[in-house]
N, C-alpha and C positions, 0 to 999 in steps of 0.2 A: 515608659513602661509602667502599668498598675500594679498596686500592690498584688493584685487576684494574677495575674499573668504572674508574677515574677513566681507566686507560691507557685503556679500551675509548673513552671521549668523547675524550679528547685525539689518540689516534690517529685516530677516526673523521671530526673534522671536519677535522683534514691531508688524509683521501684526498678528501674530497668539497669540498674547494677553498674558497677565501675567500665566494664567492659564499653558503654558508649559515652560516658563520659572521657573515657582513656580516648575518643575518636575527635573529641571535642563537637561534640553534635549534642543537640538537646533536639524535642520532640515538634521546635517549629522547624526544624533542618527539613523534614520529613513532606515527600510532594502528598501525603495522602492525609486525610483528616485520621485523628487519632484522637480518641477517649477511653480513659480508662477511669475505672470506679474501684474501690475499695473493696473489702471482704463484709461492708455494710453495703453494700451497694449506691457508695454516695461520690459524685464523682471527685477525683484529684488529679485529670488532668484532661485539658482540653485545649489541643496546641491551633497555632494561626493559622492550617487549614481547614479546621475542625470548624473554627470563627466563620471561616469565608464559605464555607459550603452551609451552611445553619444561617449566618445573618443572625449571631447569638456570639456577645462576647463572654471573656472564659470569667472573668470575672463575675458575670452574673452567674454561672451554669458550677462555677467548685463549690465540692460541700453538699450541693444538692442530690435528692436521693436520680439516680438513671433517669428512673421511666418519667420524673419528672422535666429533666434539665433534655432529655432527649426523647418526646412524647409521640414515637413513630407507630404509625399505623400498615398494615397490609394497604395491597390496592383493592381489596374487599372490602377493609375499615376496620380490621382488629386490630385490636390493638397488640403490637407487636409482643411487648416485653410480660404482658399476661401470656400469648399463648407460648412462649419459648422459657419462661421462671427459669430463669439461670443459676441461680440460687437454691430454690425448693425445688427443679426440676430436676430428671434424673441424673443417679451421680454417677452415670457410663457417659455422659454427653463431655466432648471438647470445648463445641462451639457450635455456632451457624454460618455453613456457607453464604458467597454473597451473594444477597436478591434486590429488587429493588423495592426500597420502602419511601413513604411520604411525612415530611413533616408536617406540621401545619402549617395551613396556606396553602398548600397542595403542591410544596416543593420534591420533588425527586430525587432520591439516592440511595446508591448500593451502599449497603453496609453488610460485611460481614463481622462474627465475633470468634471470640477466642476464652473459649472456659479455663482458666491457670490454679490449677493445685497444688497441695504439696505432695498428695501421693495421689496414685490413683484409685478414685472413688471417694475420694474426701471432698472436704467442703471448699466450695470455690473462695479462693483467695484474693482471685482479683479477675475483672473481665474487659478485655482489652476491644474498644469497637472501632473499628478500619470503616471510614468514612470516605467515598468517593462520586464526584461529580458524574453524571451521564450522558454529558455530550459526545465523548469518546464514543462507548457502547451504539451513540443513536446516529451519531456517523457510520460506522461502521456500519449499522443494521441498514442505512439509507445504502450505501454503498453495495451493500449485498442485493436490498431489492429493486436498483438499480442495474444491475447484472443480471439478474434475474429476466426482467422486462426487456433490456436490450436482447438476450441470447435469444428469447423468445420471436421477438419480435426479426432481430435476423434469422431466426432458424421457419419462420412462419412463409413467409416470402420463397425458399427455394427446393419447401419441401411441399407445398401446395402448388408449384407448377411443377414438379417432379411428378407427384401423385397423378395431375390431369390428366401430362402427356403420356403416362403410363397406363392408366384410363382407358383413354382414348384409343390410342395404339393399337389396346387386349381387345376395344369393344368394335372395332372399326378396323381391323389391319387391312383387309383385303380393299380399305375405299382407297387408299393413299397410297401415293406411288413410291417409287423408291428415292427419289430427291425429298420426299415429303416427310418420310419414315427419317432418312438422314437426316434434316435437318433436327427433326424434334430429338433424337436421339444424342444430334449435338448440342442442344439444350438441357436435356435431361443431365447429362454429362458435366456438362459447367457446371447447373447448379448443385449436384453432390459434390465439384471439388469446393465448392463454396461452403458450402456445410462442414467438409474436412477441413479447409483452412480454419473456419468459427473454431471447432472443435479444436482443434492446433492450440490458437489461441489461449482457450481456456486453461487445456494444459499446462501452456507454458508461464499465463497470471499465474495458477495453480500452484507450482513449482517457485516461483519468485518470490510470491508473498510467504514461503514455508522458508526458503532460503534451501531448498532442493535442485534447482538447476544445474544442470549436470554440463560443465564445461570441456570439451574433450580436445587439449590441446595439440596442434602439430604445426610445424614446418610451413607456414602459409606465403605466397606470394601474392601482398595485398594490390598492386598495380595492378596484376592477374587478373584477381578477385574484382576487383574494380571494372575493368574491360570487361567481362566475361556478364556483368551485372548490365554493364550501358549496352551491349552485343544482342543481350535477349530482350533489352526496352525496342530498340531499332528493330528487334524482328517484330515481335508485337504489335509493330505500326509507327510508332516516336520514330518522326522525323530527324535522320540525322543530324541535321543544322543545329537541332535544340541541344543537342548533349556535347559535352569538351571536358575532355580529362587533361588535367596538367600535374604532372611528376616533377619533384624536386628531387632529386637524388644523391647520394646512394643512399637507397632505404636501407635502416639496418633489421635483420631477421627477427621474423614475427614470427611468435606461440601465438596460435588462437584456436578456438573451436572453426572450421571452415562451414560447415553448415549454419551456424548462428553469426557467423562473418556476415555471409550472402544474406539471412533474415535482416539483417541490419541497413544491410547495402540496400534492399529490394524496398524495401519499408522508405528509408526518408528519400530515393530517387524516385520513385513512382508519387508519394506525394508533393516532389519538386515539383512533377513533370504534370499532374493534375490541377494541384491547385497553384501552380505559380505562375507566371510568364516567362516569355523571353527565350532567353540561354541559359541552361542547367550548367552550371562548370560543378564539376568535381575535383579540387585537391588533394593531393597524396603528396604529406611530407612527413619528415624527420620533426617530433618534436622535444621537449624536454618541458615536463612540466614543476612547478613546485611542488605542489599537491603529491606526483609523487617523489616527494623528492631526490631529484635530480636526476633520477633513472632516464634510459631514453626510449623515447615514445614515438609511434608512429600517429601521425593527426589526418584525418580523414574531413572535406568540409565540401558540405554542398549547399549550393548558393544556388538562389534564383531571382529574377529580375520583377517578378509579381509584385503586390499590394502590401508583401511581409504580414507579422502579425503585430496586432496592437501593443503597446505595453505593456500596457493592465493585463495581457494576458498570457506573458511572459512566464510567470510562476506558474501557469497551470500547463501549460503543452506538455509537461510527461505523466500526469496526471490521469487515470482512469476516467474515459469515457469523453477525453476533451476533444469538442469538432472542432471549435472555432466558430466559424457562421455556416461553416460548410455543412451540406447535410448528409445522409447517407454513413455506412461504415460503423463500425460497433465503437469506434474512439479508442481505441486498444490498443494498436498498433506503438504508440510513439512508447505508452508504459512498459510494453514487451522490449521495446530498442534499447531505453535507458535500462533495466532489469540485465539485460544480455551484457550492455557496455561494462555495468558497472560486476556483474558475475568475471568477469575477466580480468575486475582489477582496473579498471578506465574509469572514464568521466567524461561525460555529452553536456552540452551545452548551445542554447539558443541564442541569439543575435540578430540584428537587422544585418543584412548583406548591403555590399557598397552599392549594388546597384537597386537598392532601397527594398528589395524583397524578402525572404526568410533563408536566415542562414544557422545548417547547423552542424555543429563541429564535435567529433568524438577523437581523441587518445587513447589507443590502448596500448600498453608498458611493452615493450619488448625484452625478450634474453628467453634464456630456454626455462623449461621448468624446474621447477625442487629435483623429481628424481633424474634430471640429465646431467645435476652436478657431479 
């Protein structure tokens, strides 16, 4: 460690008082870049996130007046710390929310600030600047306009042959007969439950990514649940042969949501039954996992005999928006199953299956709930 670093830590936890030294944290502890400047405006501390997001060690940047040691500009090219005078600007001001600004070289980062007095309307004493990298933010905004473009794109396809056949129909009824009217009618139909399921969907990212998902538990018989899911594949069309439930038993009694059971169930068996080969088996056992510890669990695992998924892409199947190679589908599906497993308190997990195709296994905890104690 440099002499300029050490002053940087020994000055910084003087301004910010016994209270975080008592935690024994000094200001490289800290995952967010941090600068702060004096009641001259020259700075006295500039911790090792501050380094790594700037490419500016602290040692060269204490002492210096801000706007020099941190010479940010708008993405118009103002220069920041002219139009915000923290110091000579008004003394009703706190701070500045965080925007994104550039340093030189055309690097990007939010920075917000924080005006510190000693009373209010007095002179700024010291100005604390919160320094943070923007890949977070530009994931995130990829991820949003990526959602955007899929919803669209599924919602484009079943409401532009909705529109035709309805179209059609108002402009021509009396040419088409009644098998003819029928069928388009049974078209028309599919594709708004298609639209309602998208919509479904949304909702229920919606509600996951907020930690809003409303789990409504009761009394389930997942063996039930199970048949009752492979019953409506084989009405469907799925050939019997391909589907095989095996129970270990005795199962002990499940709390779950039964309608987000069945989302669950419907979700990774129909993509067994699509994208795998072979024989679907389904398992239903008793299990006991560490994770929660020791409680007992019920483990659910469907296996299929297909091509599996690759390694590499192993961490991303619960993931928003992941096909695989497959095409079609908004890619949702698997993010809404782990979302649900894990709202109940469970844990999903992917695998090659023995008979080298995708296998996947969810636990969810059994016993009744809090208020049936």
């Amino acid at each position: 460690m440099d002499a300029g670093t050490a002053a940087s830590r020994t000055t910084s936890v003087a301004l910010f008082g016994a209270d975080l030294a008592d935690l024994g944290l000094d200001p490289d502890d800290l995952p967010d870049g941090l600068v702060v400047a004096d009641e001259t405006g020259r700075v006295v501390c500039f911790n090792a996130a501050a380094a790594r997001l700037t490419a500016l060690r602290p040692a060269d940047v204490i002492g210096l007046p801000i706007e020099h040691a941190l010479p940010l500009e708008d993405l118009e090219g103002r220069r920041w710390w002219t139009v915000t005078d923290p110091y000579r600007g008004l003394a009703i001001r706190i701070g500045q929310p965080e925007r994104n600004l550039l340093l030189p070289g055309g690097r990007e980062v939010l920075v917000s600030a924080r005006y510190v007095r000693e009373h209010p309307a007095g002179p700024v004493r010291r100005l604390v600047v919160a320094l943070r990298g923007t890949g977070s933010r530009r994931r995130t905004e990829r991820s949003h306009a990526e959602l955007i473009a899929t919803v669209a794109h599924e919602l484009r396809s079943p409401l532009t042959s909705v529109k035709g056949f309805t179209a059609t129909l108002l402009a021509k009824w009396e040419r088409f007969t009644d098998e003819q009217k029928k069928l388009m009618l049974e078209t028309v139909d599919a594709d708004a439950n298609r639209v309602t399921r998208l919509i479904a969907e949304l909702l229920d990212i919606s509600r996951i990514d907020t930690g809003r998902l409303e789990v409504r538990r009761q009394l389930v018989d997942i063996e039930a649940a199970v048949r009752h899911r492979v019953a409506a594949l084989i009405a469907a069309g799925v050939p019997a042969e391909r589907l095989r439930v095996r129970v270990t038993g005795p199962l002990p009694p499940l709390w779950a949501d039964p309608d987000k059971l069945q989302q669950v169930l419907s979700n990774l068996l129909e993509n067994a039954v699509r994208h795998g080969d072979g024989t679907v088996i389904i398992d239903v056992a008793p299990s006991s996992s560490p994770r929660e510890r020791g409680s007992a669990g019920t483990a659910v695992t469907v296996s299929d005999e297909g091509p599996g998924i690759p390694e590499e892409s192993m961490g991303r199947v619960f993931t928003r928006f992941w096909r695989g190679n497959r095409r079609g589908g908004t890619g949702l599906g698997l993010y809404i199953v782990k979302g649900i497993v894990e709202a109940h308190g469970g844990t999903i997990t992917v695998s090659r299956a023995p008979g080298g195709g995708a296998q996947f296994r969810f636990i969810l905890p059994v016993g009744a709930p809090a208020f049936m104690g």
